[in-house]
C-alpha positions as YAML, in Angstrom:
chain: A
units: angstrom
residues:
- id: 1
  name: UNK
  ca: [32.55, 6.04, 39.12]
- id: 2
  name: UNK
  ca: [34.62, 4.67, 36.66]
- id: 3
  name: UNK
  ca: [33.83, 3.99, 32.99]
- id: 4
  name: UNK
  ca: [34.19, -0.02, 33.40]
- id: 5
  name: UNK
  ca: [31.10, 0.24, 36.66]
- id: 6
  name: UNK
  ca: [28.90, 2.84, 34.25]
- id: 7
  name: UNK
  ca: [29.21, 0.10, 31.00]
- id: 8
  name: UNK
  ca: [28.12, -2.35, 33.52]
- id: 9
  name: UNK
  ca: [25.18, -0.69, 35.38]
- id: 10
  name: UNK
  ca: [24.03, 0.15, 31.65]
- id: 11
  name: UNK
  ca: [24.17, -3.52, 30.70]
- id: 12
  name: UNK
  ca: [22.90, -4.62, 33.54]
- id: 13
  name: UNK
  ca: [20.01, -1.78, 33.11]
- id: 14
  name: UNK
  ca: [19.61, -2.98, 28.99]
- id: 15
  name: UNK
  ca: [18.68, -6.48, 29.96]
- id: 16
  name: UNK
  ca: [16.58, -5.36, 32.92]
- id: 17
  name: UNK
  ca: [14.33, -3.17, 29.99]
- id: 18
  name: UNK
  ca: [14.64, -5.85, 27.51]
- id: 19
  name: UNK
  ca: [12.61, -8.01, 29.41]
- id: 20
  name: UNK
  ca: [9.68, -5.73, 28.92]
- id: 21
  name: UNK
  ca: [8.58, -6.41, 24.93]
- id: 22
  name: UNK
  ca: [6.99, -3.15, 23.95]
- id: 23
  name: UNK
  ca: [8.83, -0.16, 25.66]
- id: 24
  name: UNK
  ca: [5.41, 1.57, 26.04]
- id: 25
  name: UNK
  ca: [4.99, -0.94, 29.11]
- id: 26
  name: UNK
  ca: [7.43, 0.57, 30.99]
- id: 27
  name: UNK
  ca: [6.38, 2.61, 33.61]
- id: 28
  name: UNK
  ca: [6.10, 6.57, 33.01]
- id: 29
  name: UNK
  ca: [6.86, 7.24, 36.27]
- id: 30
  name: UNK
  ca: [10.50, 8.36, 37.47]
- id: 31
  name: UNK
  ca: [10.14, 6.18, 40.54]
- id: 32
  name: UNK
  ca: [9.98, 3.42, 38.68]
- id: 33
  name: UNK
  ca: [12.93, 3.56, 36.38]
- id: 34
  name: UNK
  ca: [14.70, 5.06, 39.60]
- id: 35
  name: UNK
  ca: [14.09, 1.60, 41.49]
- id: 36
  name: UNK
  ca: [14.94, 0.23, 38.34]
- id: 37
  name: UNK
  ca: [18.06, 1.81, 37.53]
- id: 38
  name: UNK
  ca: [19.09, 1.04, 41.89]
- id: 39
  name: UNK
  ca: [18.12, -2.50, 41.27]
- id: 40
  name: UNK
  ca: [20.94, -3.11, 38.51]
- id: 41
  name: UNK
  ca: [23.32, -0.70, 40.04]
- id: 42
  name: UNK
  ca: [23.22, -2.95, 43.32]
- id: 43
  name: UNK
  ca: [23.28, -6.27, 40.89]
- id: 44
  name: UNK
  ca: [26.33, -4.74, 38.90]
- id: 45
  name: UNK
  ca: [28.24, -3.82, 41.71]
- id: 46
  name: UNK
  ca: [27.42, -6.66, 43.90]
- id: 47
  name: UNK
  ca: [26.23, -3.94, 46.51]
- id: 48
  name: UNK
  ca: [22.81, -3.16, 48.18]
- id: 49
  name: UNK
  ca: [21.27, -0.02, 46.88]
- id: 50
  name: UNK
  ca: [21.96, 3.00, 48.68]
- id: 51
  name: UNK
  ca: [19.01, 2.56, 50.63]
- id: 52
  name: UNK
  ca: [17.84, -1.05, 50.64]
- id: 53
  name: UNK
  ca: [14.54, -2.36, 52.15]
- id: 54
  name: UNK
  ca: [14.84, -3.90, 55.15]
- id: 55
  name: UNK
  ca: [14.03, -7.67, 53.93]
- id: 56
  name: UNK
  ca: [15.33, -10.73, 54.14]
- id: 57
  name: UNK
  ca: [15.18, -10.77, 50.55]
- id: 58
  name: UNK
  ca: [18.12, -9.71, 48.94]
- id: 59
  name: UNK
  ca: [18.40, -7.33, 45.51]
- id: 60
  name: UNK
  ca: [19.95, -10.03, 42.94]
- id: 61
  name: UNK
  ca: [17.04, -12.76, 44.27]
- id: 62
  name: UNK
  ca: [14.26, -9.88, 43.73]
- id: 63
  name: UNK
  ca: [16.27, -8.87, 39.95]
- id: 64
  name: UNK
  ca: [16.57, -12.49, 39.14]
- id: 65
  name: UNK
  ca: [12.88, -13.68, 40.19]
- id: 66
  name: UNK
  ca: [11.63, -10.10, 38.42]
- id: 67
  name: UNK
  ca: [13.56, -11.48, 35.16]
- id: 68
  name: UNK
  ca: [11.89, -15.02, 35.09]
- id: 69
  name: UNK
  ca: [8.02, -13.47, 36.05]
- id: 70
  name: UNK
  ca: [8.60, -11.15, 32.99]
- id: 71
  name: UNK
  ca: [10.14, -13.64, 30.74]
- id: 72
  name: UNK
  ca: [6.88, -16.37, 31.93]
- id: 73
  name: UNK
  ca: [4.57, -13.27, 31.53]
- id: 74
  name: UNK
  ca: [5.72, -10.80, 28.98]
- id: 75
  name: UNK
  ca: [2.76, -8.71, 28.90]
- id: 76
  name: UNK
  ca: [3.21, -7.70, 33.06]
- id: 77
  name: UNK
  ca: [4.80, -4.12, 33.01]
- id: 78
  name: UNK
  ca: [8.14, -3.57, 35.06]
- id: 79
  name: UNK
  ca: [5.44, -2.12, 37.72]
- id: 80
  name: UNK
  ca: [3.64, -4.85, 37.66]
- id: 81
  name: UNK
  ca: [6.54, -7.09, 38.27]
- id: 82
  name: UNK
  ca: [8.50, -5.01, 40.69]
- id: 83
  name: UNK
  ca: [5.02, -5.20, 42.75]
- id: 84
  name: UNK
  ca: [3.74, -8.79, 42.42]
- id: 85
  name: UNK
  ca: [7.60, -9.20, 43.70]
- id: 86
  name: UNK
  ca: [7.95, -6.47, 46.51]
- id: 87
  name: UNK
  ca: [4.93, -8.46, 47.56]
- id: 88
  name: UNK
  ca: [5.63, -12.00, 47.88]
- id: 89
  name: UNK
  ca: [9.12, -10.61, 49.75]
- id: 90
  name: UNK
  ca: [7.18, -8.54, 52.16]
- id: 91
  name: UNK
  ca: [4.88, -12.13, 53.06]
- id: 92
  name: UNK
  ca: [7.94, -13.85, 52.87]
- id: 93
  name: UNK
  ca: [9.62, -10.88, 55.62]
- id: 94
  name: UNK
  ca: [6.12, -11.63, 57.54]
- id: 95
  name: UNK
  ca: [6.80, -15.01, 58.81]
- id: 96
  name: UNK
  ca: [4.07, -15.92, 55.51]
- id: 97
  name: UNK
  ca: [6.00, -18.25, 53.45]
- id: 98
  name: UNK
  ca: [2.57, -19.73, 52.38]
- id: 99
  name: UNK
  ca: [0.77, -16.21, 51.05]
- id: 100
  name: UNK
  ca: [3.74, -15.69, 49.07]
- id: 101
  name: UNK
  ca: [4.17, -19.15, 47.01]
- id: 102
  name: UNK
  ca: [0.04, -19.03, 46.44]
- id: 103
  name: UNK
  ca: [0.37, -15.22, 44.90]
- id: 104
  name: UNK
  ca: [3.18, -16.68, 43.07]
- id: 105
  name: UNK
  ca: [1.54, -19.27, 41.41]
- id: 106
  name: UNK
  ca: [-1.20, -17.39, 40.69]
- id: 107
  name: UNK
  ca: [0.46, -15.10, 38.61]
- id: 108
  name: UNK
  ca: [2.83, -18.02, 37.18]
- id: 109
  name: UNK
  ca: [0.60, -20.93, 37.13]
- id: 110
  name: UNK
  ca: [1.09, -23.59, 39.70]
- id: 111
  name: UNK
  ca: [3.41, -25.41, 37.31]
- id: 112
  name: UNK
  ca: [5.90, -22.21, 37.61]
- id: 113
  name: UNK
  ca: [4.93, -20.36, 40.68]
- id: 114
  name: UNK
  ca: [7.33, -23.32, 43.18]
- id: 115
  name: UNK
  ca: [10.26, -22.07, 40.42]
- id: 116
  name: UNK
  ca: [9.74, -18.40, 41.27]
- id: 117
  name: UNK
  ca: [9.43, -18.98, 44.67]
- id: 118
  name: UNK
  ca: [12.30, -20.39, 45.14]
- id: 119
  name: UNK
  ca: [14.21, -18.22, 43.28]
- id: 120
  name: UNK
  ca: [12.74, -15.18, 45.28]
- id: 121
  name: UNK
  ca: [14.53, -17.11, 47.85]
- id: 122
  name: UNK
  ca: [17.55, -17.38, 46.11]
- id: 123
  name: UNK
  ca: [17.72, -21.19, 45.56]
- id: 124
  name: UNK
  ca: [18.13, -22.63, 42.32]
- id: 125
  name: UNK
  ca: [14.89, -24.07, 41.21]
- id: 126
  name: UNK
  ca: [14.67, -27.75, 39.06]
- id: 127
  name: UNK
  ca: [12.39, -26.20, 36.64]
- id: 128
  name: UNK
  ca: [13.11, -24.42, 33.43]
- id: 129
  name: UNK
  ca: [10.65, -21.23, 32.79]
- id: 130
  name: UNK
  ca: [10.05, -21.39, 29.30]
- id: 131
  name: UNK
  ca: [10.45, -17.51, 27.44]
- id: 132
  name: UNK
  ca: [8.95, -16.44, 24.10]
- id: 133
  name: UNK
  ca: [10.08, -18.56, 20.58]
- id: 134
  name: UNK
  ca: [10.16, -21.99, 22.94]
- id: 135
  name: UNK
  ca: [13.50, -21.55, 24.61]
- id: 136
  name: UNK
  ca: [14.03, -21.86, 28.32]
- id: 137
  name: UNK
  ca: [15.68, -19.95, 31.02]
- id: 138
  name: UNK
  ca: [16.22, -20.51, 34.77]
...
């Protein structure tokens, strides 16, 4: 690997973790910062992780709708998120389109749950998911 892919896995990695607002929420467990550190290897390299779930789902949808759940609910841990995630994909994998926009919404308000779902799907959604200090981010 050369320098230029390692800076950018560790970028992508930095902004992954920076979501989370208090480091102690991050999970303890190495399975979790190992699906963590796949998850922006395969978004930095514009590559599926080595082994990638079979889902219609793809890795840069899950990172990106991961990003906005944790930015709409900062106090979620990266488990939390990677699960509440993993979860609406697996519906959505099911034929279940309808389980996975209502756990959606529950967990982002019905206002922002239509947003997440559709980025889990990797469209581009019309509303803006407001972050801490009253900006906005899609």
């Amino acid at each position: 690997m050369e320098a230029y892919d390692l800076s950018r896995v560790l970028a992508a990695y930095s902004q992954m973790t920076a979501l989370v607002v208090d480091a102690t929420q991050v999970s303890s467990t190495e399975e979790s910062l190992a699906r963590a550190l796949a998850d922006a290897s395969a978004l930095a390299t514009g590559r599926e992780a080595a082994a990638p779930p079979a889902s219609m789902i793809d890795a840069a949808a899950r990172m990106k709708t991961m990003s906005l759940l944790q930015r709409l609910r900062p106090g979620f841990s990266h488990s939390k998120v990677v699960s509440i995630v993993d979860a609406a994909a697996w519906w959505l994998d099911n034929g279940k389109d309808f389980i996975a926009s209502d756990l959606l919404e529950a967990v982002a308000t019905e206002q922002y749950g239509p947003a997440l779902y559709l980025t889990l799907l990797g469209r581009d959604p019309d509303d803006e998911i407001p972050i801490a200090g009253g900006e906005s981010a899609r």
